[in-house]
C-alpha positions in Angstrom: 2.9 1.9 31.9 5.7 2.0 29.4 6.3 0.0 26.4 9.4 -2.5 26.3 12.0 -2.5 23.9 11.1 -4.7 20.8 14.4 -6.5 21.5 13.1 -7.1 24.9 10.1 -8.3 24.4 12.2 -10.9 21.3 14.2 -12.0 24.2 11.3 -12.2 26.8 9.1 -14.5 24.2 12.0 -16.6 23.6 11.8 -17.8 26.7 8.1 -18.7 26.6 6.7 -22.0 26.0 4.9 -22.1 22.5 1.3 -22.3 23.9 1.6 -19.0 25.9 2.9 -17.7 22.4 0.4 -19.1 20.9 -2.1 -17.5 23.9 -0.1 -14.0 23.5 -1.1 -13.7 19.5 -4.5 -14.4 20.0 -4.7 -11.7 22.7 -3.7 -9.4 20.4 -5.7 -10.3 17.7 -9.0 -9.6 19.7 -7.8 -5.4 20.3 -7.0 -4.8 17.3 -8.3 -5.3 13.4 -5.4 -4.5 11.8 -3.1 -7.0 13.9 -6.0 -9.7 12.9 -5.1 -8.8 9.2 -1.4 -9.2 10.0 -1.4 -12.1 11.4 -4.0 -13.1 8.7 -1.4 -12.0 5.9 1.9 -13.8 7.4 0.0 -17.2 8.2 -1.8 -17.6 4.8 -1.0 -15.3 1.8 2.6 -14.2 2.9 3.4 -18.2 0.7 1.8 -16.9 -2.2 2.8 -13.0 -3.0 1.4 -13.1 -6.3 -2.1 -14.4 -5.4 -1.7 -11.4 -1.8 -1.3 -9.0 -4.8 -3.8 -10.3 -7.2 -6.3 -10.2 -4.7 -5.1 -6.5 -2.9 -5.7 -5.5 -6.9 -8.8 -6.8 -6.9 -9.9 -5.0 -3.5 -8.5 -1.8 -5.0 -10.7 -2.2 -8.5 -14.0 -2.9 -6.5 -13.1 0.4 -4.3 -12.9 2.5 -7.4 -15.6 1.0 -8.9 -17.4 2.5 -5.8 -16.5 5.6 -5.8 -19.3 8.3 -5.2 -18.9 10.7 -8.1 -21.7 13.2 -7.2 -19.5 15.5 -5.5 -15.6 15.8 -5.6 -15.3 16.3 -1.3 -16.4 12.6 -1.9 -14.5 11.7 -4.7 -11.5 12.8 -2.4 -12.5 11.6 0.5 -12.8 7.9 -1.4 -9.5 8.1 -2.8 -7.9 8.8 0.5 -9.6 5.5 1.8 -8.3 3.6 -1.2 -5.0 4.8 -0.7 -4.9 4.4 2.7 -5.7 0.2 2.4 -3.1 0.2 -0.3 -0.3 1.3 2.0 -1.6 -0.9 4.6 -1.2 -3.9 3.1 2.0 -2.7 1.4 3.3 -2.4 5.1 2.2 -6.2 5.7 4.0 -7.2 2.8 7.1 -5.3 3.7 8.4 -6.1 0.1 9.4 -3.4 -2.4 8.3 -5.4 -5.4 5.1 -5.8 -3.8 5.0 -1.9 -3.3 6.0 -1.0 -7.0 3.3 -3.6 -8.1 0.3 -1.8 -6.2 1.6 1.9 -6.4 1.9 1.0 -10.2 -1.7 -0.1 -10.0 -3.0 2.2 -7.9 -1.7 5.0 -10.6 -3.7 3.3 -13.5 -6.5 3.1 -11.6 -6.7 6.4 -10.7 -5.4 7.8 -14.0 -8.4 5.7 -16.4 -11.0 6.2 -13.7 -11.8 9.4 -15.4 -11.2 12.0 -11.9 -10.2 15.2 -12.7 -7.3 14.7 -10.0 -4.9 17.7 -12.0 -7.3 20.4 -10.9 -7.4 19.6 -6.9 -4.1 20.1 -5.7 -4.7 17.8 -2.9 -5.8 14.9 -5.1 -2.9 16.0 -7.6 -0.7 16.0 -5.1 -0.9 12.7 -3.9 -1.0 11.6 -6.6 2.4 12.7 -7.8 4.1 11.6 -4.1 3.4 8.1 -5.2 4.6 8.5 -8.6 7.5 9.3 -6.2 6.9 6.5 -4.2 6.8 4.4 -7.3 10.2 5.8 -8.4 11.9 5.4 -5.0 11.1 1.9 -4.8 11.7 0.8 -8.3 15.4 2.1 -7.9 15.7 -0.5 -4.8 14.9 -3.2 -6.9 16.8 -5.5 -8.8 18.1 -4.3 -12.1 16.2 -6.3 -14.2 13.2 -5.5 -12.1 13.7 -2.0 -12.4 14.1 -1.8 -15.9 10.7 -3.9 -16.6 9.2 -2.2 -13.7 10.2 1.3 -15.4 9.2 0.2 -18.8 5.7 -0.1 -17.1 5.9 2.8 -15.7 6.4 4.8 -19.0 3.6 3.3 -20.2 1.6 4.7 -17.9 3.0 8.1 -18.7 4.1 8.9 -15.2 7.0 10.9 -15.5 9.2 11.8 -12.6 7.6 14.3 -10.3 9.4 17.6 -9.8 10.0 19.2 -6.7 8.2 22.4 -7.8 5.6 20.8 -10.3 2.5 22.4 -9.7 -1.0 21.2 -10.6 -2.4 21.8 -14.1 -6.1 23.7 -14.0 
């Protein structure tokens, strides 16, 4: 079987009466977790940005709080997690302010949390791709935004990331 179009599948629930709408989203609500927590997002938090982040924030400072330290394949292996919830609901969002505010937090998180991230160059790695990310964002903000945005940024000490920057050890 092969997937429609997305702009046949607009067109084709255009034409259906709200209740089978209705009936269609909670079909796919049942396959899939993350399509829950999408539709979860857009029906109740995507009104109130600042308490979505707030609380994202607060998810992200109880996951690093968590973190098993007795072994860095661990350590690693919890960052990646962390990291990968972070984009996730960065991609429910949609918004590039919303982004910049939980890259920027993710950074500080994992820059006081102590983990020797320079000397894996995995962990450094990723690392600096979302100081890129960060920086990438920020310059598709508003300009007052990007200048407040940037000030907070230097605070953190997170230069721009060079191409060829390698790891300190």
């Amino acid at each position: 079987m092969k997937a429609s179009t997305l702009s046949a599948l607009k067109k084709e629930l255009a034409t259906l009466p709200a209740g089978d709408v209705v009936e269609l989203c909670l079909r796919l609500v049942k396959y899939k977790k993350e399509n829950k927590e999408l539709l979860s997002y857009l029906l109740f938090d995507a009104g109130d940005e600042k308490e979505f982040i707030r609380s994202v924030k607060a998810e992200i400072y109880q996951q690093f709080s968590e973190i098993n330290m007795s072994h860095f394949y661990f350590v690693k292996k919890s960052i990646r997690k962390i990291l990968k919830t972070t984009q996730k609901y960065i991609r429910y969002s949609g918004r590039k302010q919303t982004e910049v505010e939980l890259l920027l937090y993710f950074a500080a998180k994992m820059k006081s949390s102590g983990i020797p991230y320079r000397s894996s160059n995995a962990l450094h790695n990723m690392f600096q791709n979302q100081v890129r990310k960060i920086h990438a964002a920020i310059s598709m903000l508003h300009e007052d935004l990007q200048h407040d945005y940037s000030n907070e940024l230097a605070q953190l000490h997170l230069p721009a990331a060079s191409a060829g920057e390698t790891p300190f050890v």
